[in-house]
DOGUPA-487960 format. One record per residue: residue in three letters; y, z, x of N, C-alpha, C, O in turn. Coordinates in steps of 0.1 Angstrom, whole numbers, padded with zeros to 4 digits, always signed. Each point is the difference from the previous one (the first is absolute). Example, Ala and Ser with C-alpha at 12.3 -4.5 7.8 and 13.67 -1.06 7.14 Angstrom:
# residues 2
ALA-0057+0078+0132+0012+0000-0009+0012+0000+0009+0000+0007+0010/SER+0011-0014-0014+0011+0000+0009+0011+0008-0008+0011+0001+0005/
This chain:
# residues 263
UNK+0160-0428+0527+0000+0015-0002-0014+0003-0006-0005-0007-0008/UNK+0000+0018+0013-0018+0003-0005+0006+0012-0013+0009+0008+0001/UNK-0018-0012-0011-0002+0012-0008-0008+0012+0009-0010+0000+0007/UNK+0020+0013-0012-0008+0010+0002-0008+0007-0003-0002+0010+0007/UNK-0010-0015-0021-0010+0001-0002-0010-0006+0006-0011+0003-0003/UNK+0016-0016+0015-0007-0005+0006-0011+0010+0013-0012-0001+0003/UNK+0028+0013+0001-0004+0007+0013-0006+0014-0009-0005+0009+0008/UNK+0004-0005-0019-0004+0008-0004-0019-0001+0006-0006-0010+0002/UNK+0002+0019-0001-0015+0004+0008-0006+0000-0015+0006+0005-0010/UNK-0016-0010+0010-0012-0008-0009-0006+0014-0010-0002+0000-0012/UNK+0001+0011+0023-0002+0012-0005+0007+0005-0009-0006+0004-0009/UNK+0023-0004+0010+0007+0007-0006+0002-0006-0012+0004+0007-0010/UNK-0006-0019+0008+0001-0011-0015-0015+0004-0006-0003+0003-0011/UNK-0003-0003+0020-0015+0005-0010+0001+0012-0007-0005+0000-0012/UNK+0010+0011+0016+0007+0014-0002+0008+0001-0011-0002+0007-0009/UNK+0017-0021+0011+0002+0000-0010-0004-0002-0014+0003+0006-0010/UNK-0011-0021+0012-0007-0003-0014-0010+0010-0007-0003+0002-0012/UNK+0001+0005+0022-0013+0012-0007+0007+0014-0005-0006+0010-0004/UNK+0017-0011+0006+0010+0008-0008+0004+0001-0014-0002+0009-0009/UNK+0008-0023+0009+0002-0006-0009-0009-0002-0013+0002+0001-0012/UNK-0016-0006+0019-0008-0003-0008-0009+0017-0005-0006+0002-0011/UNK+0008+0006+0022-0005+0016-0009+0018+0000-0010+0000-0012-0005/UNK+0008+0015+0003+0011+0002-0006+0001-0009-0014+0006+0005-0009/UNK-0012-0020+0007+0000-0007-0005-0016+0006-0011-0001-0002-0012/UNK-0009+0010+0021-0011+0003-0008+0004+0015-0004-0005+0001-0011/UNK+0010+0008+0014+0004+0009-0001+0009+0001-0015-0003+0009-0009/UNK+0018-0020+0006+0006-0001-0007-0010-0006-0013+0003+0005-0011/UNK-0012-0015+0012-0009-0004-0008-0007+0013-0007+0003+0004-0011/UNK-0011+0002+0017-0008+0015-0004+0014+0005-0009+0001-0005-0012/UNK+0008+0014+0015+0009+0004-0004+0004-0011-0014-0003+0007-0010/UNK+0007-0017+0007+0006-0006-0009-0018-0001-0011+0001-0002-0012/UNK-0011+0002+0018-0010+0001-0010-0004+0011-0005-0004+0001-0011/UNK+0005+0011+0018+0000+0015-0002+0015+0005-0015+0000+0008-0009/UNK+0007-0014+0013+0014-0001-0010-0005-0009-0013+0001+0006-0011/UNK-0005-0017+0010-0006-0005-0011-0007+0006-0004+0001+0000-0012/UNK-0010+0005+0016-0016+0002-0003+0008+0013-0010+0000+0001-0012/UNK+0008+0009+0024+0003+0014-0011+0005-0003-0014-0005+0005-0011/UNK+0020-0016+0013+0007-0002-0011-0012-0006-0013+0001+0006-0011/UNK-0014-0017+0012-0008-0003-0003-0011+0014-0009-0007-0001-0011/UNK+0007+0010+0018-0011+0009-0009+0012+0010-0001-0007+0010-0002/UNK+0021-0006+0002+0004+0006-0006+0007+0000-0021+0000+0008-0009/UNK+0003-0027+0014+0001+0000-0013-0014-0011-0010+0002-0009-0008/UNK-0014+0016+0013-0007-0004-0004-0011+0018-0011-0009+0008+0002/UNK+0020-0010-0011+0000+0011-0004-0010+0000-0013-0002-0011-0004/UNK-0005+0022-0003-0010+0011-0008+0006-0005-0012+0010+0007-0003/UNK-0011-0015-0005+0007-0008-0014-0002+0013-0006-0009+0009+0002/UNK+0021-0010-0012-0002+0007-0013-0007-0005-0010-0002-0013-0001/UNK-0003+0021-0010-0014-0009-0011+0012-0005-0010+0009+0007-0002/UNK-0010-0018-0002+0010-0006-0010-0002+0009-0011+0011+0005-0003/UNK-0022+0000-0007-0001+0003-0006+0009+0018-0002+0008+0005-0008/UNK-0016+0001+0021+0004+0013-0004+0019-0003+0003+0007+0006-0009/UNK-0001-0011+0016+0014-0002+0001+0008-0003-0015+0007+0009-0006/UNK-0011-0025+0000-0002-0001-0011+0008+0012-0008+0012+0003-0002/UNK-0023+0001+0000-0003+0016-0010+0017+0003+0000+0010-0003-0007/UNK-0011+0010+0023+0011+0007-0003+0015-0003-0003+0010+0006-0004/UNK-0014-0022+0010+0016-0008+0000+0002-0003-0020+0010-0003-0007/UNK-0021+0006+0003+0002-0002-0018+0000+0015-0003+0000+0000-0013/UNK+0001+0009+0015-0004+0014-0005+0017+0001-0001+0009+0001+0009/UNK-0007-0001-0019+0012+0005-0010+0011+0013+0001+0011+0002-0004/UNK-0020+0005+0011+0005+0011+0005+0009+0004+0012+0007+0010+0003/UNK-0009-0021+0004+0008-0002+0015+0004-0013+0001-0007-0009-0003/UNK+0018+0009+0006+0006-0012+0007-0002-0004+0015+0001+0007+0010/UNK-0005-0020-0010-0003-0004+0017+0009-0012+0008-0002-0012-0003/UNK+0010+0016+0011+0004-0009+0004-0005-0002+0020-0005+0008+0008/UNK+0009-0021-0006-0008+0004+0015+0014-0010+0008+0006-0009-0006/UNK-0003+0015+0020+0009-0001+0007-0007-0002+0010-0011+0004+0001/UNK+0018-0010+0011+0000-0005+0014-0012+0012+0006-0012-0001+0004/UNK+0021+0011-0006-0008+0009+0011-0005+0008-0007-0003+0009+0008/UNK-0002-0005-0024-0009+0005-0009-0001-0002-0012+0008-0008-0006/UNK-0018+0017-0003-0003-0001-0015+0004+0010-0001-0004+0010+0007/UNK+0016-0009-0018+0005+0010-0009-0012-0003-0014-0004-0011-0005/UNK+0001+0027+0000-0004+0004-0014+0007+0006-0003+0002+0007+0010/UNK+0008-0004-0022+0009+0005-0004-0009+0004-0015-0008-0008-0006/UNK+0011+0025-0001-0006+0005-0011+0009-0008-0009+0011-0003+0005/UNK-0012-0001-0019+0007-0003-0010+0008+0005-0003+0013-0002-0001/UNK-0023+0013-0002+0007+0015-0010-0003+0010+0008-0007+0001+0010/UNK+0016+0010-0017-0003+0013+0008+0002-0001+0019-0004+0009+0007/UNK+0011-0018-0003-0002+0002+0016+0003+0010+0001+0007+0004-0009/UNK-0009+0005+0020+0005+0010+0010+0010-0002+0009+0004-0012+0001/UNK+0002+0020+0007+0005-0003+0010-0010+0000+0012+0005-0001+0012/UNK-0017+0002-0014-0008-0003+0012-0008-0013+0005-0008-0006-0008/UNK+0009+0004+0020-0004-0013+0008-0013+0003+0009-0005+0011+0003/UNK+0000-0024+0000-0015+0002+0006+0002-0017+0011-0002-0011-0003/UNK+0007+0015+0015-0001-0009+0010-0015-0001-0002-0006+0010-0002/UNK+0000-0022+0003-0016-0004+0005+0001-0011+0010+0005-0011+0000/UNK-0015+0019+0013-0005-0015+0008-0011+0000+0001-0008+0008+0004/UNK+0006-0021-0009-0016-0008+0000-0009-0001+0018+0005-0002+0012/UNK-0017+0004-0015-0008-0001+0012+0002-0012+0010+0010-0007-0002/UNK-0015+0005+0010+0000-0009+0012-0008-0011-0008-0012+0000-0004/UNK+0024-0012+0002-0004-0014-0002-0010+0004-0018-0012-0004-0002/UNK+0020+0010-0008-0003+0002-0013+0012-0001-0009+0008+0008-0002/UNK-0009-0018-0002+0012-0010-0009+0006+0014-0002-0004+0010+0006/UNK+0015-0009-0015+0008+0013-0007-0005-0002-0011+0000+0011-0006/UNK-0004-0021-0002+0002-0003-0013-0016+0008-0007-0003+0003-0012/UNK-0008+0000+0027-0007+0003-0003-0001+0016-0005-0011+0005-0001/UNK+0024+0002-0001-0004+0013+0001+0012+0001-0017+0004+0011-0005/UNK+0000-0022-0001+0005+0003-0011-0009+0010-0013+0003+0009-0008/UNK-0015-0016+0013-0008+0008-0016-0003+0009+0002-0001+0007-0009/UNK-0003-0002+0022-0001+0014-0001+0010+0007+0000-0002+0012-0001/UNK+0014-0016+0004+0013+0010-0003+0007-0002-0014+0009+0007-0005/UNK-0014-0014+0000+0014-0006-0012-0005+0012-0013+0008+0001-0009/UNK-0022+0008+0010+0002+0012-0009+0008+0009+0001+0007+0004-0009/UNK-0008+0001+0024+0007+0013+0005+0011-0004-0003+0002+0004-0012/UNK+0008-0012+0016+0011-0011+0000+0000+0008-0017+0006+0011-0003/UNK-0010-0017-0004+0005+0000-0016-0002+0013-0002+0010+0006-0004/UNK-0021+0000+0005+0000+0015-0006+0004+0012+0005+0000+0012-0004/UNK+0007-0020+0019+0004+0015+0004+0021-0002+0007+0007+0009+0005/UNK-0002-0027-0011+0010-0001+0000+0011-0006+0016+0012+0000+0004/UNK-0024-0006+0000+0003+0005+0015-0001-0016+0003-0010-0007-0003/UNK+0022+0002+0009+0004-0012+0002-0009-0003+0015+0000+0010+0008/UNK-0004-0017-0006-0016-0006+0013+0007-0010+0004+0000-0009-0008/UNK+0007+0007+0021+0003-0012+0012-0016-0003+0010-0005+0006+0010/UNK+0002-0014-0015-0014-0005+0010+0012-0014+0014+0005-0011-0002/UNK-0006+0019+0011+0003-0005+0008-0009-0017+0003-0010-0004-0006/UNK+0016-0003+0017-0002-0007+0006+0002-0004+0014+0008-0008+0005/UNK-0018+0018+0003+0000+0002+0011+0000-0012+0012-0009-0009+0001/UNK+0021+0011+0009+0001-0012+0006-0015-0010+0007-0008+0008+0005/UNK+0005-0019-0003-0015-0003+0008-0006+0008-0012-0009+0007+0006/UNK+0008-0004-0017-0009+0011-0006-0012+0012+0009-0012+0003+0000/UNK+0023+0001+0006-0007+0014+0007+0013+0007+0000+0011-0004+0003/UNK-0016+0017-0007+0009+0006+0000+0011+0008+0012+0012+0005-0001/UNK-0020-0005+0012+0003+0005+0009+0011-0011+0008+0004+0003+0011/UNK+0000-0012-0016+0004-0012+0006+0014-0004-0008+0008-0010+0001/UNK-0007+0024-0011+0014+0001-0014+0006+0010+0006-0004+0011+0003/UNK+0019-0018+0000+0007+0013+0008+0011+0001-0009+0010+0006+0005/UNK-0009-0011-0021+0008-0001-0005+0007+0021-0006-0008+0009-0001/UNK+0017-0007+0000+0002+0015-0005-0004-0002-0012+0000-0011-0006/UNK-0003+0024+0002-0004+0001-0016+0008-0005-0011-0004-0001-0011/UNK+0019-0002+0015+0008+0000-0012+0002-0018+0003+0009-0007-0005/UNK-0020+0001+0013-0001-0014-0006-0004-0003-0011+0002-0010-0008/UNK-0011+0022+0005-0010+0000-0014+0002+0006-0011-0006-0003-0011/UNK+0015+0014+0013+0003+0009-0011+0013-0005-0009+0001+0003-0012/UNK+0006-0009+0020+0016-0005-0002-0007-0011-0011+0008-0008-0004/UNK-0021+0007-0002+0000-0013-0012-0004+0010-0013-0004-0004-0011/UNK+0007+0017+0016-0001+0011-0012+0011+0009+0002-0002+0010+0005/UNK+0018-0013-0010+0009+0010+0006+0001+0013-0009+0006+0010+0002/UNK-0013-0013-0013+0002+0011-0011-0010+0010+0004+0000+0011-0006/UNK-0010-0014+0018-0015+0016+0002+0009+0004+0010+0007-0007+0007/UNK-0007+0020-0008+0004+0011+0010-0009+0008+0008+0003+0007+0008/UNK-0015-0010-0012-0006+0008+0005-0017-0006+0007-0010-0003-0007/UNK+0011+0001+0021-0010-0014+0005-0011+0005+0007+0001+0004+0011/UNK-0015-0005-0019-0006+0001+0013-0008-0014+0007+0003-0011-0004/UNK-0016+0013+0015-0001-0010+0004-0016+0003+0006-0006+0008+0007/UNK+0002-0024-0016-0015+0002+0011-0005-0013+0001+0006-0011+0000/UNK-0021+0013+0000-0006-0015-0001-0014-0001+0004-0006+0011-0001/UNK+0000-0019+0005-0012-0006+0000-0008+0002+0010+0005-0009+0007/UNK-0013+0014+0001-0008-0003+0012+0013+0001+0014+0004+0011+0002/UNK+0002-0021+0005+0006+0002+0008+0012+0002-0005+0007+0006+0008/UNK+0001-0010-0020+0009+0000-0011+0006+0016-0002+0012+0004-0003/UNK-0024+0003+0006+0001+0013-0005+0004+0008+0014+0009+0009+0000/UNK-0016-0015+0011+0004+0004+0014+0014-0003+0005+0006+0009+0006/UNK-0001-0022-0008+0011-0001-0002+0014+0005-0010+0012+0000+0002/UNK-0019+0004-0013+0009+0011-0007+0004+0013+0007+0012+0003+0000/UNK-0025+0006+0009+0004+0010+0003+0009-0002+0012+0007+0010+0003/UNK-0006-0020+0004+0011-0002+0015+0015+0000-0013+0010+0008+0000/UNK-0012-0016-0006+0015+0002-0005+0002+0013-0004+0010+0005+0005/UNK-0016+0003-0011+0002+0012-0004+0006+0011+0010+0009+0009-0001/UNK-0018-0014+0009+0003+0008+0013+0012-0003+0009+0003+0007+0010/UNK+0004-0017-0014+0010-0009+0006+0014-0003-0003+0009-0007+0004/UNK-0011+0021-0018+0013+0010-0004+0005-0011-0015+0011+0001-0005/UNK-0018-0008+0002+0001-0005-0015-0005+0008-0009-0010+0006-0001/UNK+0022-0006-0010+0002+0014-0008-0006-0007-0016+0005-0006-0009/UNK-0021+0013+0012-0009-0005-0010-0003+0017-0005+0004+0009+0007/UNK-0010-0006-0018-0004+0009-0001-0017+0004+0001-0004+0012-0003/UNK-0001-0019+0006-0013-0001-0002-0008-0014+0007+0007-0010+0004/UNK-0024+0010-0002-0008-0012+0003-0012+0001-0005-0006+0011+0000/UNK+0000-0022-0006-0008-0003-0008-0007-0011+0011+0006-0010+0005/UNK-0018+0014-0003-0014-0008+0002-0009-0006-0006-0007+0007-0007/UNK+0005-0017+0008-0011-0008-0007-0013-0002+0016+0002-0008+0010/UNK-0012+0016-0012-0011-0010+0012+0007+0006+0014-0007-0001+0010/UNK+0017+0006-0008+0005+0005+0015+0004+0014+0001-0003+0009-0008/UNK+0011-0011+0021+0005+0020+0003+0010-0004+0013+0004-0011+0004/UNK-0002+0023+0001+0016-0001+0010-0008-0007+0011-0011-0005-0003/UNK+0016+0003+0014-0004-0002+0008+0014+0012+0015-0001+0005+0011/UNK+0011-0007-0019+0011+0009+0005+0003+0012-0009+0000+0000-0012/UNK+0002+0014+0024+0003+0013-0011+0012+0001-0010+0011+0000+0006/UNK-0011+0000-0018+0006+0008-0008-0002+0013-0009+0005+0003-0011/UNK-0014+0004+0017-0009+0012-0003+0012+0011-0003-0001+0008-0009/UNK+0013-0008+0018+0013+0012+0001+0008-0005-0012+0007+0008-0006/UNK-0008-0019+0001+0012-0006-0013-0005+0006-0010-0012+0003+0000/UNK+0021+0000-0012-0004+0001-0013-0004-0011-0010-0002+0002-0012/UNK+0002-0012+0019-0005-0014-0009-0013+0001-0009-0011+0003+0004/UNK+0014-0005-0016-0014+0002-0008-0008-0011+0002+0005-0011+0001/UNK-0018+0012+0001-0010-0008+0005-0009-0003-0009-0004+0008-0008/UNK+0000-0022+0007-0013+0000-0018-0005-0012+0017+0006-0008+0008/UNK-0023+0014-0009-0013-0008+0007-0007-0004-0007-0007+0009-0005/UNK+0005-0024+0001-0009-0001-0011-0012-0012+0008+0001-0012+0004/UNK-0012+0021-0003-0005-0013+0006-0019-0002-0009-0002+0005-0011/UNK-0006-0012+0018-0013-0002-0002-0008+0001+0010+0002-0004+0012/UNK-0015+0010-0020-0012+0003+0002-0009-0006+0007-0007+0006+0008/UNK+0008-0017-0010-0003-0009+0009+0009-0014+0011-0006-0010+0002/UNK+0017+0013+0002+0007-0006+0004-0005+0003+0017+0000+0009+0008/UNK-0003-0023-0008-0004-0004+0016+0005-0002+0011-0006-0001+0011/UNK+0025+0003-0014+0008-0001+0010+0005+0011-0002-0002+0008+0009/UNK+0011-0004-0019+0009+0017+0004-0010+0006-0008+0001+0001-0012/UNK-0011+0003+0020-0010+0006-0003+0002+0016-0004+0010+0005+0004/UNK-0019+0002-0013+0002+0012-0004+0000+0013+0019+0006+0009+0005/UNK-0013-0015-0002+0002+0008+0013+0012-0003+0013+0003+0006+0010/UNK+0002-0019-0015+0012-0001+0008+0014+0007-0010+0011+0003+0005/UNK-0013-0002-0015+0011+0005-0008+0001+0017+0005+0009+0006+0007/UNK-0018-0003-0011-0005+0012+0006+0005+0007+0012+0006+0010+0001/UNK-0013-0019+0010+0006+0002+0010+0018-0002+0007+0004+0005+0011/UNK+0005-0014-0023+0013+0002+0002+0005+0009-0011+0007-0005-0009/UNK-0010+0017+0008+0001+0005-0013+0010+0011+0003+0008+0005-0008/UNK-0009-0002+0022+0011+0011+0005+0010-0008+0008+0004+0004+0011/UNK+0000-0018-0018+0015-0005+0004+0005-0005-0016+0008-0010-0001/UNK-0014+0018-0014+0012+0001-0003-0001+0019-0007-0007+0010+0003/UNK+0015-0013-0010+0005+0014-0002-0010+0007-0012-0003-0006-0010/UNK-0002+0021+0013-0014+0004+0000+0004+0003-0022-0008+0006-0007/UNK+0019-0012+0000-0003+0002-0014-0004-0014-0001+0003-0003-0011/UNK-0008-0008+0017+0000-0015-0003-0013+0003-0013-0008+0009-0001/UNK+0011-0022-0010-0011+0001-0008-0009-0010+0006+0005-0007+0009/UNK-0017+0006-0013-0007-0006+0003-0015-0004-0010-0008+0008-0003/UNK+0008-0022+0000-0006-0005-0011-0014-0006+0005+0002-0010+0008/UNK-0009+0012-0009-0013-0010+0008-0005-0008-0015-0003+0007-0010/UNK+0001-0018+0010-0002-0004-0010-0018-0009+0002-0002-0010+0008/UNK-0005+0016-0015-0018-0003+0003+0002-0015-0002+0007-0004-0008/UNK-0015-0003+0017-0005-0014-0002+0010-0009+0002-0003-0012-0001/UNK+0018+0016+0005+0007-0011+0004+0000-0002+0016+0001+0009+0009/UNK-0001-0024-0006+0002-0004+0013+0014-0003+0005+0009+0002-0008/UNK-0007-0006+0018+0011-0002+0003+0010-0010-0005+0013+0000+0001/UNK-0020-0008-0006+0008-0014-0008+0000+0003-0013+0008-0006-0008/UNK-0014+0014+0005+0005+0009-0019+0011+0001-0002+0004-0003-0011/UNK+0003+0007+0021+0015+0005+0001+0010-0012-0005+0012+0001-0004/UNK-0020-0013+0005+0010-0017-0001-0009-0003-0007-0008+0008-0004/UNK+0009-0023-0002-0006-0007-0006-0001-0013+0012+0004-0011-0002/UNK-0008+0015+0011-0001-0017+0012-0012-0003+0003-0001-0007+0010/UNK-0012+0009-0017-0012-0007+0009-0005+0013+0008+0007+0010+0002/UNK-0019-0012+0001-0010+0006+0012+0007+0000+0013+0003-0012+0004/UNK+0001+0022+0003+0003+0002+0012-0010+0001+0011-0010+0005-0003/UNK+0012-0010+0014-0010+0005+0010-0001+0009+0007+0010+0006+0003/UNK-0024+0001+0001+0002+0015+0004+0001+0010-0014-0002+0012+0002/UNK+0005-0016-0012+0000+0008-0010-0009+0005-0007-0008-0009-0001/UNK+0003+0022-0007-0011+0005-0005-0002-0008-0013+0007-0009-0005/UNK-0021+0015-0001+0002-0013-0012+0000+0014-0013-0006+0011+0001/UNK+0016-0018-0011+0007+0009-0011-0011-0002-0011-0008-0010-0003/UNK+0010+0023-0002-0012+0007-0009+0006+0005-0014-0002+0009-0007/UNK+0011-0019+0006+0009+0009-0015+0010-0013-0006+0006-0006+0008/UNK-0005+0002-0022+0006-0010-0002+0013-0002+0004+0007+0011+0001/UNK-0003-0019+0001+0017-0001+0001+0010+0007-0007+0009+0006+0004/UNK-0013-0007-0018+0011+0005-0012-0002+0019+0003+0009+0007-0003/UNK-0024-0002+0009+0002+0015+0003+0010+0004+0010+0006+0010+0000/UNK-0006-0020+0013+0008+0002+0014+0019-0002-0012+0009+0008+0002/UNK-0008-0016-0009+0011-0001-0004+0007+0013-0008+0012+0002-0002/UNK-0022+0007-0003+0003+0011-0008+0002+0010+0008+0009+0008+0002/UNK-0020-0009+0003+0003+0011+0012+0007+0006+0011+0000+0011+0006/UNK+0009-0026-0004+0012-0001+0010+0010+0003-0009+0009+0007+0004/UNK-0009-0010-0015+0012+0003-0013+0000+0017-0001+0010+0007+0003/UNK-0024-0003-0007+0002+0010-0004+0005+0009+0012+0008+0008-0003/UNK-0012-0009+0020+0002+0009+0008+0016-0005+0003+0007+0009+0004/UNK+0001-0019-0006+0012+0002+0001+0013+0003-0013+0012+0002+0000/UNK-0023-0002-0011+0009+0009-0010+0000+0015+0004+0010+0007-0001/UNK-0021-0003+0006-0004+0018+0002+0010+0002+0012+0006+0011+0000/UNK-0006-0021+0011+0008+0004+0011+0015+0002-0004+0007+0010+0002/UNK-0003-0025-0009+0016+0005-0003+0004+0009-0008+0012+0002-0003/UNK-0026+0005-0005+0006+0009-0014-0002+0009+0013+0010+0007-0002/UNK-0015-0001+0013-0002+0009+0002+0012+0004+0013+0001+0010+0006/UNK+0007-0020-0005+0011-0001+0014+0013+0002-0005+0010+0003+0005/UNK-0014-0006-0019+0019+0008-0004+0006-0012-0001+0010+0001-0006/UNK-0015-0015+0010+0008-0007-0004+0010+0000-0012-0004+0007-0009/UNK+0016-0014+0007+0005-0010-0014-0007-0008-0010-0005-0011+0003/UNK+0004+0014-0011-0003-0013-0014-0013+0005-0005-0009-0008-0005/UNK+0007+0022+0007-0014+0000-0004-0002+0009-0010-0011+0002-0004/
C-alpha cells in the first residue's frame, strides 16, 4: 500500500510548509506583541516612599488598601461625601495620597483611589459601586482622576452612574457632558506638557459652561502625584508642598461652593 503523501505533487507540500511556517511566525509576532504589552503595562510610574509615608502616618485619616483600591477615610468629622479617584496611565495609586489626604481631612470627604485594571484606565470596566461599596456610610459620590484617570471618569459619568459631580487633576472630557448638571472643579497647570493649558481649553465646551476652573502657575503634569519626571512633560516651577495647597484649597472652595454635606 503507497502512502498518500507519497502521490501528493512536490508543489502542494511546499505550499503546505510555507503556510504553516507564515502561521507559526505570525502566532510568534502576536504572542511577543502580548508580552511586550502586558510587560510595559505593569511597568508602572512608582509612588515616592516618602511623600506616601506622610500620609499613611497623618492621624487624621485612616488608610486602608484593598484588591481593587486605596480607601482614605476622615477620622473625625466625615461627611457623607465620597471622591472616586483614578490614577493616570501606569502611575501607582499610592502616588496621589499626599496630595489628597488634606482635602480628604479638611473637607471630610472619604477618597477611594482606585486600582485600575493593567493600570490604564480605559481597560477598568469595573461599575462604580466596585469602589464606593468600601464606603457604605457616603451618599453622596463624585468621581475623577488623573490625566487619562480623569478621561475615564467622564465616560462613566456619562454612562448614567449617579455621581454628583467630576474633579480633574492635569485632564478634561474627552465625551459631552456639557447638558448634565454635574458640578465640575478643573484643576490643572501652567506648565503641564501633556493636558496642556490649550488642550483643556479646547475641551471646555464638553463640560457644563458653570465648571470651575483652577490653573495653578508652575505646576507640571506630575505635580498632581508624587511619581518621578514624566516624559513629554513640562518642567514644574513651584515647590511640591505649594501644588499640595493649592489642590486642597481649590477643592475646599469647590465643595463649599456645590452645596455639598459636611461642610
Amino acid at each position: 500500500m503507497t502512502n498518500a503523501a507519497e502521490h501528493e505533487p512536490a508543489h502542494e507540500r511546499s505550499t503546505g510548509r510555507r503556510v504553516i511556517r507564515i502561521l507559526l511566525a505570525v502566532l510568534t509576532v502576536l504572542v511577543l506583541i502580548v508580552v511586550g504589552f502586558l510587560v510595559w503595562a505593569n511597568t508602572v510610574m512608582q509612588g515616592e516612599r516618602p511623600a506616601a509615608l506622610e500620609a499613611w502616618t497623618d492621624d487624621r485619616v485612616s488608610i486602608e488598601s484593598f484588591d481593587d483600591s486605596v480607601v482614605m477615610t476622615p477620622v473625625d468629622a466625615a461627611s457623607d461625601r465620597g471622591l472616586v479617584f483614578i490614577p493616570g496611565a501606569k502611575v501607582d495609586p499610592y502616588a496621589y495620597l499626599a496630595k489628597l489626604v488634606d482635602a480628604a481631612a479638611e473637607t471630610g470627604t472619604t477618597v477611594v483611589i482606585t486600582k485600575p485594571t493593567l493600570n490604564l484606565a480605559f481597560f477598568d470596566q469595573r461599575p462604580l459601586d466596585t469602589f464606593t461599596s468600601h464606603a457604605p456610610d457616603v451618599d453622596e459620590w463624585y468621581i475623577g482622576g488623573h490625566s487619562l484617570g480623569g478621561v475615564r471618569a467622564c465616560m462613566m459619568a456619562a454612562d448614567g452612574e449617579e455621581v454628583a459631580g467630576l474633579v480633574f487633576f492635569g485632564s478634561y472630557c474627552a465625551n459631552d457632558v456639557s447638558g448634565t448638571d454635574l458640578a465640575v472643579l478643573s484643576i490643572s497647570g501652567s506648565e503641564d506638557g501633556l493636558s496642556t493649558p490649550d488642550k483643556i481649553e479646547g475641551a471646555a465646551h464638553l463640560v457644563p459652561a458653570d465648571t470651575t476652573y483652577v490653573e495653578i502657575e508652575g505646576a507640571n503634569h506630575a505635580s498632581f502625584g508624587n511619581y518621578g519626571v514624566q516624559p513629554g512633560d513640562g518642567v514644574a516651577t513651584i515647590p511640591d508642598g505649594d501644588v499640595r495647597a493649592a489642590i486642597t484649597d481649590a477643592l475646599v472652595a469647590f465643595w463649599g461652593d456645590s452645596g455639598a454635606s459636611g461642610e
